[in-house]
N, C-alpha and C positions, 0 to 999 in steps of 0.2 A: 155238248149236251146241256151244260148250264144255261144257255143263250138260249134255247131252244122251250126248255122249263120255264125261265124267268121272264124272258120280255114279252111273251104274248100277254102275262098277266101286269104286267103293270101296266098305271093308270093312264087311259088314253086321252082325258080329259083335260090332263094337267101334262103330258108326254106327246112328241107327236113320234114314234122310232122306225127309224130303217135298219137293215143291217145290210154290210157291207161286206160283202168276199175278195180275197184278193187272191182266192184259188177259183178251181173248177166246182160247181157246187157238188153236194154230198147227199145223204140220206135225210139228212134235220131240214132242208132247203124246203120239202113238201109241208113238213110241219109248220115253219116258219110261215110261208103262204095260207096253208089252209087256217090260221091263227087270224088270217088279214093283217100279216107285218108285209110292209113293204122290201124286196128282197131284190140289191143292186148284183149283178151279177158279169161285171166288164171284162172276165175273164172267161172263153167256153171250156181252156185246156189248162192242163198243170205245165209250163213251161220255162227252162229254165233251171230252177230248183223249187223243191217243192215249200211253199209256203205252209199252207195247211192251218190258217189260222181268217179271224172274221173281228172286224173293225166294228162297235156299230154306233151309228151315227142320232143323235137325239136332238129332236130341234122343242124348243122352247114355247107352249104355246099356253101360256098359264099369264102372261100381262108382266113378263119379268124385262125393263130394257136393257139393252143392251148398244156395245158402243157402235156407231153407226159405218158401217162401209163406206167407201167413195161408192158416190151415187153413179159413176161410167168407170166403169174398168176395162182398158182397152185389151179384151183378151191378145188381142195379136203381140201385143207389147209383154202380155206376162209370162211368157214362157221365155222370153230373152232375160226377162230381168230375175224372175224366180231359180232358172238353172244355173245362171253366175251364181246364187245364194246358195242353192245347193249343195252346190261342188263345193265351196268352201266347209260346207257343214258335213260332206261326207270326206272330206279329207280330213278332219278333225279326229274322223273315226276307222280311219284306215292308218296302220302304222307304214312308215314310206317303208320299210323293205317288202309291205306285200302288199302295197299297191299294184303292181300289173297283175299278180295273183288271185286280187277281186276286183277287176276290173269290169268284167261282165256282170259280179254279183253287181256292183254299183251300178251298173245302167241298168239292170235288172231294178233295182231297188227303185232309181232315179225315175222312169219310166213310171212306176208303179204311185212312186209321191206325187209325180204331177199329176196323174190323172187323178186321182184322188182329190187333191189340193183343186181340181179345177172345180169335182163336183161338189166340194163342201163350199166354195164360195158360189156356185151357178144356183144351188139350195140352200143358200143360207143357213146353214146346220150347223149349229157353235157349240154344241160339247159331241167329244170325239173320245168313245170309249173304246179303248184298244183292249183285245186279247190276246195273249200269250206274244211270247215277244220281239213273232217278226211282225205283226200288226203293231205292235207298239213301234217296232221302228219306222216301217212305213208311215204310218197313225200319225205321229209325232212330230216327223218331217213336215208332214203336211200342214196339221195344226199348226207347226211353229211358222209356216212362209204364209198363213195370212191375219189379220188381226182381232182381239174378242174371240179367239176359240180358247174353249176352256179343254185342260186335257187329261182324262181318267186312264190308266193303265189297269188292269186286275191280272195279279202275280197268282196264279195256280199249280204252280212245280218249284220246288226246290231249286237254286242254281244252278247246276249242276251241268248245264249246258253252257253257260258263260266259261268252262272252260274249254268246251268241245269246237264254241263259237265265239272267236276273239272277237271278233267285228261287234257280236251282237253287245257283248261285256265291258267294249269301249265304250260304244254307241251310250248306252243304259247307265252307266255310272257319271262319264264326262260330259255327256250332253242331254240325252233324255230326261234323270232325275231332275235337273235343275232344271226344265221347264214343267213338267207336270204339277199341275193342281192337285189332283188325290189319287192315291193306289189304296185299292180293295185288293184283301187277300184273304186266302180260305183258312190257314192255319197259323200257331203261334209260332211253328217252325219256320215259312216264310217270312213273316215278320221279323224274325229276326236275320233273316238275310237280308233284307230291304235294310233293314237298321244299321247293319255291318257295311253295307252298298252305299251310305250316305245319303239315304232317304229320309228326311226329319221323320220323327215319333206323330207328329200332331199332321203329318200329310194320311196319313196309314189308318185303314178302316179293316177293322178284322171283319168279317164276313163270308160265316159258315154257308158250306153251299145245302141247298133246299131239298125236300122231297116230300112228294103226296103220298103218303104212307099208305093211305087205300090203298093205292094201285096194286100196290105187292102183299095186301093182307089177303088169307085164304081159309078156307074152310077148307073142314076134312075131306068132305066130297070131292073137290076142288084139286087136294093132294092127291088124292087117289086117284083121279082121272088125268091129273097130269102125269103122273108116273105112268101110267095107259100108254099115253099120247109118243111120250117118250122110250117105251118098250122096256120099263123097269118092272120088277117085281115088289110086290108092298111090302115086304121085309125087310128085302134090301138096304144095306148101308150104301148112304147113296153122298158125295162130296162132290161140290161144285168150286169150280174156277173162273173169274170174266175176266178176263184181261187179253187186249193183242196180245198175240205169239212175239214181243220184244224180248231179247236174252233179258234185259234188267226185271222182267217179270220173278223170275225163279220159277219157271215151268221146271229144268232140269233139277232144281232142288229138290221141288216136291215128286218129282218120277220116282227119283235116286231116296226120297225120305219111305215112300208106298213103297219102295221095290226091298229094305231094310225090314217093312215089317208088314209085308205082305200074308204071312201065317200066322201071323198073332192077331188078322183081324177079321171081322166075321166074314164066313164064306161068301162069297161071290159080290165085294164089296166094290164099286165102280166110282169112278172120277170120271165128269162130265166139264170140261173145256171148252167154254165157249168164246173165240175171238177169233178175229183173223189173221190168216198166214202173215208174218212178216219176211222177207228177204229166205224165202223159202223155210224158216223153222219147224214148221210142222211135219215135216218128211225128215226132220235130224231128230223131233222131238220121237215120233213113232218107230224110228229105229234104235232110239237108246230104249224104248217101251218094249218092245221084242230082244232088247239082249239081255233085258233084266226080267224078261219071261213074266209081264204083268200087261202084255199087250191088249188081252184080253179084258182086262180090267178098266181101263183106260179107251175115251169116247173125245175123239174130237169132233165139236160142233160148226167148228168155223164161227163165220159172221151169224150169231141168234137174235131176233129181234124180240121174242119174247122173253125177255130175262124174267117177268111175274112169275111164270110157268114153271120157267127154268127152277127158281126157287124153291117155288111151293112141294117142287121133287124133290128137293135138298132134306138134310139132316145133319150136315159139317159147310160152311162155307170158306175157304183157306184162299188166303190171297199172301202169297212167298216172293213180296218184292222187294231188290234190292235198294230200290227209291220211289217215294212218293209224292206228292202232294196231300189230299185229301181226298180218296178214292170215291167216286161214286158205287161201287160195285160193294161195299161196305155198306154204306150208308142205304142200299138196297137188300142187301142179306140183312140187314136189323130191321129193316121193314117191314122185311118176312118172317120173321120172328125167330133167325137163326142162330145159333153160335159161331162164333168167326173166330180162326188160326191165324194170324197174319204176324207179320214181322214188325218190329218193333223199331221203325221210319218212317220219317217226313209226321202226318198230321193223324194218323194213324191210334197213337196214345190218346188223343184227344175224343176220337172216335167208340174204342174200342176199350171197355175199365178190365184192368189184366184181371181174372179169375173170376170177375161178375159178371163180362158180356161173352169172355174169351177168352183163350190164350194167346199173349205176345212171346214172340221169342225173337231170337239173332236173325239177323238176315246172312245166308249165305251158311246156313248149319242145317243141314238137312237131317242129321241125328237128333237134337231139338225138336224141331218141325214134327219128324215122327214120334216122337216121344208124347207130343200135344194130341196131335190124330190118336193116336195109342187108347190114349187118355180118353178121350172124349165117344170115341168109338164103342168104347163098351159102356156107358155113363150114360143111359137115356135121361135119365127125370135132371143129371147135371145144364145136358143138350138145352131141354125141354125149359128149366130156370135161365139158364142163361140168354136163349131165344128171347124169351117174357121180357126180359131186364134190354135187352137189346129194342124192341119194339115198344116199349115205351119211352127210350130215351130217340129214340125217332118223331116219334108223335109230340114229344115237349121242346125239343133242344135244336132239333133238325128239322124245322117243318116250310114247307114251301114258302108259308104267308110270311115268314121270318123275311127270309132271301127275296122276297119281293118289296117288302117293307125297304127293308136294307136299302135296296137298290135305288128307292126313288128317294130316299134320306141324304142319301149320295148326290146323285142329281140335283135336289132341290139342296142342300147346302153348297156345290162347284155352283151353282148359277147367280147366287148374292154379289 
């Protein structure tokens, strides 16, 4: 979603960008296109395992030189002499008892650096901004097997997955940190994981992610007609959720927090979830909704594309994850002028001032949780203040032009 916000608007004059998938593409791909970004796509399926992540590639066209290539490079020669290089750099990041264990992940991987590594040298494209961090392993690879590429990482999630994924934890600490030129990150929480990972302080570009607050501001009519559209009634207490259906979300927190204080709050009061099934959770989430008799209460929307909407219906926005990064789905309820529930992880604090935009509490305490709903649900002019304080710290702190600024600061400082 960041990728999709921010490189259409940066500058074409001084930029030339493409972005790079190393999956099947997604729903941001038309976006991308109809932006006029160029949009490599060498993959049609997810295979393998799923990557789920976009590389994208920046070529230089502002008079900045750089160090020159051999002027013939006998392709036929480089894939013999690049995959010897390789292997040695993915054995670095494999521990030998679970080398045959990733063996396919590695020709999986290996397969994927070269063709990459073919087309940043075949285009000339010398800074390689990786996201999230199988693209940066891929990304990386690649950058390092040919010469003059500069190389950007941006750290979006907590670590939290370097334990889940050794390979990726090797890879990123023992090998990747020490070639990367600069890592952008969206909170103070991941910096300091990067810090603790052995990432120098002076490599690290904090950089909040972006949003056009227009998009999500509304008028009353506006509300009105989306609660229509949506089949709500206008009095209605009305709570939104965006997040995939992933267990780390705390879907079942806040079922189990509504279903504690489901009569203490105003009559026919509805939870609207908007995201997509994961690994079937939606059919476990609606069956604990029916044993705690708030079935009725409770709206799953699946995949919503009009979150504006979605919003301007709202009157609670709660987001109950057990980890974060810096949630867009926040940063889009203070858009809307809403108050936000959310738990008090990852970049969240920095987002969200406890008592003047919202209530933070525990993650994983759904007694809290409800206690905030509680709170907030009978508190209109609270709602209505903290909304206000929320949507201007959108419009000053978070605002698109920032994240875009940011971005070509970036660029144009790796390019010296």
């Amino acid at each position: 979603m960041d990728i999709a916000r921010n490189v259409p608007r940066i500058d074409r004059d001084r930029f030339e960008l493409q972005v790079y998938t190393l999956y099947a593409s997604g729903e941001l791909a038309s976006k991308l296109q109809s932006a006029g970004i160029r949009l490599i796509q060498p993959y049609s399926t997810d295979n393998d395992i799923q990557v789920g992540v976009a590389a994208a590639g920046v070529l230089r066209s502002d008079g900045v030189r750089w160090r020159e290539l051999p002027k013939r490079l006998k392709w036929r020669e480089f894939p013999k002499r690049l995959k010897s290089r390789l292997l040695t750099e993915l054995v670095k990041i494999a521990p030998i008892r679970r080398l045959v264990e990733i063996a396919s992940t590695s020709a999986f991987v290996g397969r994927r650096v070269l063709t990459l590594a073919r087309y940043l040298h075949t285009n000339e494209i010398y800074i390689v901004h990786c996201f999230l961090p199988s693209a940066y392993l891929i990304g990386g690879l690649a950058a390092s097997l040919l010469p003059g590429r500069k190389l950007i990482m941006s750290r979006v999630s907590l670590n939290f997955y370097q334990s889940r994924l050794l390979y990726l934890k090797i890879a990123e600490r023992r090998l990747l940190h020490r070639r990367v030129d600069s890592v952008a990150c969206n909170t103070l929480a991941i910096w300091r994981d990067l810090v603790g990972e052995g990432v120098p302080a002076k490599k690290i570009t904090l950089l909040y992610n972006g949003i056009d607050a227009s998009d999500y501001a509304s008028t009353d009519a506006q509300k009105l007609e989306a609660r229509r559209l949506l089949g709500l009634q206008y009095g209605q207490l009305v709570l939104t959720v965006v997040a995939n259906l992933f267990p780390y979300k705390g879907h079942i927190d806040l079922i189990t927090a509504l279903s504690d204080y489901a009569t203490r709050l105003p009559a026919n009061w509805r939870l609207l979830c908007a995201g997509r099934d994961i690994d079937g959770n939606q059919a476990t989430l609606l069956r604990l909704a029916r044993e705690l008799k708030i079935a009725d209460n409770v709206t799953f929307l699946g995949y919503f594309e009009d979150i504006p909407r979605l919003l301007a219906a709202s009157d609670i926005h709660v987001l109950p994850s057990h980890e974060e990064g810096l949630p867009n789905s926040i940063l889009e309820a203070m858009a809307a002028g809403l108050p936000v529930i959310a738990t008090r992880v990852g970049g969240i604090p920095e987002l969200i001032e406890h008592g003047t935009g919202g209530i933070l509490v525990q993650r994983k305490n759904p007694q809290e949780l409800g206690d905030a709903i509680l709170a907030l649900a009978h508190d209109p002019l609270g709602r209505a203040a903290m909304g206000a304080h929320n949507a201007r710290r959108a419009k000053t702190m978070f605002t698109l032009e920032q994240s875009v600024h940011g971005y070509e600061q970036l660029y144009t400082r790796v390019s010296r």
